[in-house]
N, C-alpha and C positions, 0 to 999 in steps of 0.2 A: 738768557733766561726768558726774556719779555718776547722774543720769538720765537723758542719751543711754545710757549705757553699761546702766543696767537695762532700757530699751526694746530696745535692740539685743541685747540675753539671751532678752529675753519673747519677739521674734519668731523667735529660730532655736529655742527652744523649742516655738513654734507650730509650724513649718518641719518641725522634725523630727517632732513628735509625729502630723502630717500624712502624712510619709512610712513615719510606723512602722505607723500604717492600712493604709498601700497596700500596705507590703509583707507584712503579715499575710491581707491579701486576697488577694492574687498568690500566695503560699505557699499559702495552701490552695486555689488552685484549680488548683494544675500540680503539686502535688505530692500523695501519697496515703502517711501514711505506718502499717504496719504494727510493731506491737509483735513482737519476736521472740519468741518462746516456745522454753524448753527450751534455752537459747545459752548458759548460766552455762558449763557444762564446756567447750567452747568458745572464749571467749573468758579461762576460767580457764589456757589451756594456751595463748592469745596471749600474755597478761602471766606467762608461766612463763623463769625462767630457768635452766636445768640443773633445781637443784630448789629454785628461790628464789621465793616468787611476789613480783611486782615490781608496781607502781604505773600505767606509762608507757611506751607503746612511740612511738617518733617514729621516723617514716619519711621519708628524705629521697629523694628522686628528683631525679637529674641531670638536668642537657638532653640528656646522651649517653644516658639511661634508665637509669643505673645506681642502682640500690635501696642504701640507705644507711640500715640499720635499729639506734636508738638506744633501748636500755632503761634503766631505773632506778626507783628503789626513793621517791621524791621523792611528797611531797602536800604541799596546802596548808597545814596546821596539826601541819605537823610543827616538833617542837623539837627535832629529835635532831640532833648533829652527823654521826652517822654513814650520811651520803647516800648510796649507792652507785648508780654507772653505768655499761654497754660497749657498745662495738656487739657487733653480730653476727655469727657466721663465717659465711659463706655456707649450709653445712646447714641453720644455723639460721634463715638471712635467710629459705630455701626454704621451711624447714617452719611458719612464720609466715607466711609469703603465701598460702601454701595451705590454710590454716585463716580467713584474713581471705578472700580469694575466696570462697572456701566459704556463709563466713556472709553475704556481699554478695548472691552469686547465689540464696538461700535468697528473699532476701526484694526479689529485683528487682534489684539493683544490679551491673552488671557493671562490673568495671575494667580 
């Protein structure tokens, strides 16, 4: 039992490690990717909340297109009990899109 079962490990192991080639191959040859330069301030005023700088911005996008922008204060090797998270009022949904646009179109990416 315990050696069908390590044979049947070995090959999605094979399987996978197979397909982790092709798609590191595929990736580099459709995609081109540039480093951004000079985007710290930027992106320091994407993760800004009023005047808090935050962690995490999650953007949810409806099927109706409605933008549903969620921030917080959250990493992984945090110990503190004191997490904090909101959405966003609309100003603010605005002038966070407009700064992530910004840096997308900089370096090719349109949304």
């Amino acid at each position: 039992m315990t050696s069908h079962l390590s044979k049947r490990f070995e090959s999605e192991r094979v399987k996978y490690e197979r397909e982790l080639k092709t798609f590191y191959q595929i990736m580099n040859e459709k995609l081109k990717i540039e480093q951004g330069e000079n985007k710290e301030d930027d992106i320091d005023q994407i993760l800004l909340y009023r005047d808090v700088p935050m962690n995490n911005l999650w953007v949810y996008i409806m099927t109706s297109g409605y933008v549903v922008p969620f921030i917080d204060n959250a990493s992984v090797a945090s110990k503190t009990a004191g997490l904090y998270g909101t959405s966003l009022a609309y100003d603010e949904t605005c002038e966070k899109l407009v700064i992530i646009r910004k840096i997308c179109s900089e370096v090719g990416f349109t949304l």
